[in-house]
Backbone as a ProteinNet text record, in pm:
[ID]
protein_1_A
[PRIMARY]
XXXXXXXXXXXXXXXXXXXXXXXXXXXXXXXXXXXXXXXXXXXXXXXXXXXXXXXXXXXXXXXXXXXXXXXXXXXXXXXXXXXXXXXXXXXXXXXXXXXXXXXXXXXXXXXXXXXXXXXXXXXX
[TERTIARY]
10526.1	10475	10332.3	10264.4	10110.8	10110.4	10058.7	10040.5	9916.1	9933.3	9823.4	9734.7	9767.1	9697.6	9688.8	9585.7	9555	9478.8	9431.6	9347.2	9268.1	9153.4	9063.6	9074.1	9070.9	9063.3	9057.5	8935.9	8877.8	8948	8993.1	9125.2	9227.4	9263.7	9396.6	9391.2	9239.9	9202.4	9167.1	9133.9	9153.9	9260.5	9365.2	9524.9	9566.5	9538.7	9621.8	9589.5	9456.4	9410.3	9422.3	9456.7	9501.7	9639.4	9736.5	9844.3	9905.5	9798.2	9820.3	9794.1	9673.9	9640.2	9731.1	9773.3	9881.4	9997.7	10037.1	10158.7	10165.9	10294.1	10325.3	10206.1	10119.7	10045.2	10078.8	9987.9	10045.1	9875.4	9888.7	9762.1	9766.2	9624.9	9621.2	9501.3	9466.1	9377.1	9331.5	9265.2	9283.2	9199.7	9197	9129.5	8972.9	8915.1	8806.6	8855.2	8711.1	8697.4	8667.4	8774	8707.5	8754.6	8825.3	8849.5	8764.8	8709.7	8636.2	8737.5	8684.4	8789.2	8802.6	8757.8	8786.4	8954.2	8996.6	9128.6	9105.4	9200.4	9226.1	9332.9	9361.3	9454.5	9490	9619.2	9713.4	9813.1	9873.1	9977.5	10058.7	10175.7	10295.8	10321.2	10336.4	10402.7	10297.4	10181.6	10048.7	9962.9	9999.2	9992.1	10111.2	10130	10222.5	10191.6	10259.3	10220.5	10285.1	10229.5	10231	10338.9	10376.4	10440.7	10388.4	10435.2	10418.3	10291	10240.7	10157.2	10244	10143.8	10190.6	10188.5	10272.1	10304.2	10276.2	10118.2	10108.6	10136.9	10174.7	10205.8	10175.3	10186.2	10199.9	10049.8	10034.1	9952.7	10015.6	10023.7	10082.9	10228.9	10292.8	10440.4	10392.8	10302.8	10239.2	10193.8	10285.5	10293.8	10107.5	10068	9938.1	9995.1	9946.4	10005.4	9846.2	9836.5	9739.1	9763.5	9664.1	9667.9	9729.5	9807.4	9831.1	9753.4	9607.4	9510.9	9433.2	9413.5	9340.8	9391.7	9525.2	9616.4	9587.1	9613	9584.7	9484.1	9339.5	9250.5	9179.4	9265.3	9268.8	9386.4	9506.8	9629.6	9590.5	9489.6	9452.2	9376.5	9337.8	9281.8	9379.4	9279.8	9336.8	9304.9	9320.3	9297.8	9283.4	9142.8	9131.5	9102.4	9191.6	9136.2	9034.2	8924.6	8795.8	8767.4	8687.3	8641	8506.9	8395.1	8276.4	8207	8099.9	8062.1	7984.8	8048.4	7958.4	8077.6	8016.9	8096.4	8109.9	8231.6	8252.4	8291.4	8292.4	8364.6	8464.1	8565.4	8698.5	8711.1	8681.8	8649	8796.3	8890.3	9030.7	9070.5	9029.9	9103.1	9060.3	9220.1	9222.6	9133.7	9047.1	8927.4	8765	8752.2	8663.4	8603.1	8655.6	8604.8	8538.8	8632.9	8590.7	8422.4	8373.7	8256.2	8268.7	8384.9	8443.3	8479.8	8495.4	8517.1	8629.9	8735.1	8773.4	8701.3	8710.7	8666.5	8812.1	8776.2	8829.5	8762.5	8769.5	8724.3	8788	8702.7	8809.7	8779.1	8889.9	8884.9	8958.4	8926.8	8996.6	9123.8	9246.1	9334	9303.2	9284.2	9348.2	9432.8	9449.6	9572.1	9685.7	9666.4	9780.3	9791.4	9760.4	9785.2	9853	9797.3	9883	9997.3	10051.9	10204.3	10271.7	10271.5	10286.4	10329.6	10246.8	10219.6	10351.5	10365.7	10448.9	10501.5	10595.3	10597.5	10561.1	10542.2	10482.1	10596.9	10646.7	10734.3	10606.7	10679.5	10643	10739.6	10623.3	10698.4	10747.4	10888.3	10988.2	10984.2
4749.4	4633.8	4601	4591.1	4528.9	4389.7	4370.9	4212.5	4151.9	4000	3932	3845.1	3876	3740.1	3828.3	3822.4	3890.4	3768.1	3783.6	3699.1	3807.1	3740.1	3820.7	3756.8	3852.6	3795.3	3628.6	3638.5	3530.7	3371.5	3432.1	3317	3293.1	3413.7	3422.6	3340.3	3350.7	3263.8	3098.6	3089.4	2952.3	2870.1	2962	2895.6	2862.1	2928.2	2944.3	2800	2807.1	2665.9	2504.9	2522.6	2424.4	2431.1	2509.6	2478.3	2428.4	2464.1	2371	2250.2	2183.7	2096.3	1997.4	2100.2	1988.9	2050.9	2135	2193.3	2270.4	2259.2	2360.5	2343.7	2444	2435.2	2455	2461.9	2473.3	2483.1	2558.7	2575	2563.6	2493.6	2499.4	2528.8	2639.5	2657.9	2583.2	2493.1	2374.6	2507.8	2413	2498.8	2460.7	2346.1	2272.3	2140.1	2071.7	1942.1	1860	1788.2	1735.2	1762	1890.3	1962	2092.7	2132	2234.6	2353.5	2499.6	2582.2	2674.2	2591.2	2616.3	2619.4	2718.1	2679.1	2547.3	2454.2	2362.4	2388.4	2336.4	2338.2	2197	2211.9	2046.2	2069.3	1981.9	1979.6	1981	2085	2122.4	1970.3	1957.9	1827.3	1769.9	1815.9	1713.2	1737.5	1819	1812.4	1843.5	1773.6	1801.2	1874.3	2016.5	2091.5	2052.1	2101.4	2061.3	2152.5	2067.1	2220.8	2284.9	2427.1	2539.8	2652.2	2551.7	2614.9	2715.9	2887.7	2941.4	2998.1	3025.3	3027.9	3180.3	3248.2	3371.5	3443.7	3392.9	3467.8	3355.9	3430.8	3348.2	3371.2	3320.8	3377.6	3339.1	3368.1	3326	3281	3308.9	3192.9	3100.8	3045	2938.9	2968.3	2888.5	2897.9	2864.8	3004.7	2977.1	2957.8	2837	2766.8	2798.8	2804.1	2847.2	2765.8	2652.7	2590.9	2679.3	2657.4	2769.6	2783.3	2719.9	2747.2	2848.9	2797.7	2917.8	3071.1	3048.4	3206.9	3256.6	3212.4	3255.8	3374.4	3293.5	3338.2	3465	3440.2	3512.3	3610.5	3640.2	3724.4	3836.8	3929.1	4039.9	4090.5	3982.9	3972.9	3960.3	4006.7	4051	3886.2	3820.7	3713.1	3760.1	3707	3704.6	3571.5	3588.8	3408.9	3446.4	3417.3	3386.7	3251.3	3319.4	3164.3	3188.7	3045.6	3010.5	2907	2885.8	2837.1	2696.7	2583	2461.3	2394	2330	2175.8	2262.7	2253.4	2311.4	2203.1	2246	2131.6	2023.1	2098.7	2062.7	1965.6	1831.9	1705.4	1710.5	1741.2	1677.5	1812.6	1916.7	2047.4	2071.1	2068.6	2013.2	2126.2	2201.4	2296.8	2260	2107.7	2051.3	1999.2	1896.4	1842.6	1948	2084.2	2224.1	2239.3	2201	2258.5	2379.1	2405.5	2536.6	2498.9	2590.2	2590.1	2737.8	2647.5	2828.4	2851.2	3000.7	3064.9	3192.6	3175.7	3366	3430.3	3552.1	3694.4	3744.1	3776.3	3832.8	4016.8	4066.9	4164.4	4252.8	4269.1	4296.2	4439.1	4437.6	4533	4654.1	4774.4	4919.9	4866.3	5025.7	5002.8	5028.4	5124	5161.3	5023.3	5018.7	4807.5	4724.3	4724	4618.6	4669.5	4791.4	4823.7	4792.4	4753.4	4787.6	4604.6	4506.2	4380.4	4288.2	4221.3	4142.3	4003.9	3994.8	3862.8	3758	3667.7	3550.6	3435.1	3323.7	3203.1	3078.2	2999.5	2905	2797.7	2675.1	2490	2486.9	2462.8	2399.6	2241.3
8490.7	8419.1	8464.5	8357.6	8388.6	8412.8	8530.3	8518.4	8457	8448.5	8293.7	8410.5	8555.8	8625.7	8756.2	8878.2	8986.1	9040.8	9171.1	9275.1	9345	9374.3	9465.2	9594.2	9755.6	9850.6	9923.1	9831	9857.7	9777.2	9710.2	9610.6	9672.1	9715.1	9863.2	9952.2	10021.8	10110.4	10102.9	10029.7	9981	9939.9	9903.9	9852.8	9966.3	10047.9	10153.1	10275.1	10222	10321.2	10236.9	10133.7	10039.3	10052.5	10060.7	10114	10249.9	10341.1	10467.3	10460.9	10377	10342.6	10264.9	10187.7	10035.5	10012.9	10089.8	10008.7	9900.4	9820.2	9738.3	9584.3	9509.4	9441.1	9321.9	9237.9	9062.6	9082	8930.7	8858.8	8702.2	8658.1	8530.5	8512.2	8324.9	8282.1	8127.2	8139.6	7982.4	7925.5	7777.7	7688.3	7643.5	7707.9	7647.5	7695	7632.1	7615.6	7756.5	7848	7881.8	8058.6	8051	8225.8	8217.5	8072.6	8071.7	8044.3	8082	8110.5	8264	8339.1	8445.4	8500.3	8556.5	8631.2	8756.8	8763	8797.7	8902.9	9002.5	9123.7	9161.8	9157.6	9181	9282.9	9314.5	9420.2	9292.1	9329	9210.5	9216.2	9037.3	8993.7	8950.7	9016	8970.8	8805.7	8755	8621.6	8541.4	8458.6	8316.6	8230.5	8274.8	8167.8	8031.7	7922.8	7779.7	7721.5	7563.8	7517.8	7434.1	7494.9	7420.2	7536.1	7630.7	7732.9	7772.9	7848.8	7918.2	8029	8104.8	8199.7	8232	8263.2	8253.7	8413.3	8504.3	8598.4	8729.7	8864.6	8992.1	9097.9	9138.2	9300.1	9376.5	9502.8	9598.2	9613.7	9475.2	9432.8	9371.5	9345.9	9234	9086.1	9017	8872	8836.2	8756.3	8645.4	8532.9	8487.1	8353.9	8254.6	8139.3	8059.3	7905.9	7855.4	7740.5	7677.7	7551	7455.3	7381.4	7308.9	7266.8	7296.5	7428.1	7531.4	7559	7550.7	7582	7442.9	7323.7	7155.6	7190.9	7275.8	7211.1	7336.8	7453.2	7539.3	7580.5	7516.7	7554.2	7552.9	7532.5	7541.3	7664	7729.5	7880.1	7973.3	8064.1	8276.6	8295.1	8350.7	8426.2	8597.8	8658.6	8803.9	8864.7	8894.2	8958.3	9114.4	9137.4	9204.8	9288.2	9364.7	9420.7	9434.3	9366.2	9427	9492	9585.4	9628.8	9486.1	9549.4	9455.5	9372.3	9339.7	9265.7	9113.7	9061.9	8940.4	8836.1	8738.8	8623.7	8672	8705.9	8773.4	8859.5	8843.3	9013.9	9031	8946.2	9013.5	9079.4	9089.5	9130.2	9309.7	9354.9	9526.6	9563.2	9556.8	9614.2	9608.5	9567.9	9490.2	9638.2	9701.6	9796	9907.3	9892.7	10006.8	9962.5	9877.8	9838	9781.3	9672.1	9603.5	9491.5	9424.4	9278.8	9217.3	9174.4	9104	9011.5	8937.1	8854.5	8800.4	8675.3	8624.6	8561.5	8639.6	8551.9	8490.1	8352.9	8262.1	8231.6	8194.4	8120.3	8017	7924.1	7776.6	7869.9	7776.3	7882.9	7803.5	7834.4	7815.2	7646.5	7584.5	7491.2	7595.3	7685.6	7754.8	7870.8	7906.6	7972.7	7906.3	7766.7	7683.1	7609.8	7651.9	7595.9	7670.9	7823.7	7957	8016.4	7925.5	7963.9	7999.5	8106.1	8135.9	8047.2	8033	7925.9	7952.5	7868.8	7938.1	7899.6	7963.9	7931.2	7891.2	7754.9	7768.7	7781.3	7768	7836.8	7665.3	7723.2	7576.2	7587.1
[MASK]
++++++++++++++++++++++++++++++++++++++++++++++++++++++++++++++++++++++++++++++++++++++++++++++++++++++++++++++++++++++++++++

């Protein structure tokens, strides 16, 4: 199975110090407007995901939740979740105060990737 979601080192490393910090995490990626489309980081429970959002895979054991707008127009993409240096869109996302910001890299899959692709669940 291909997976739809990966982390770079440096994403690793940062979960990991946000979980000493806060505990168990959740992530969300809105689609626009007014969180941007930055991925967002909450203490699990700290956002309500929506319905019909999905639920494209884990880091660390932590659910990435993804607008369903946003997945529409992105399901053909790798998702990497990243980390950079600086204040990002995101003020509520617990990596904000670190002087960090998530990010994802994207990339369109292979045909042979996307026969291969893991399913995704959504919020009923």
């Amino acid at each position: 199975m291909m997976k739809r979601l990966e982390a770079t080192d440096k994403a690793i490393a940062l979960i990991r110090e946000l979980v000493a910090l806060h505990g168990d995490l959740m992530f969300y990626q809105a689609g626009g407007c007014c969180e941007g489309t930055q991925p967002q980081c909450f203490e699990k429970g700290g956002f309500y995901v929506r319905t019909n959002d999905v639920l494209i895979g884990t880091i660390e054991g932590f659910e990435f939740w993804v607008d369903k707008d946003l997945f529409e127009y992105w399901k053909h993409a790798h998702f990497e979740l990243d980390v950079l240096d600086g204040f990002g869109v995101g003020g509520f996302s617990l990596e904000a105060p670190l002087g960090k910001t998530f990010k994802i890299n994207y990339r369109i899959f292979t045909d042979e990737e996307a026969e291969q692709l893991e399913p995704v669940s959504r919020m009923e």
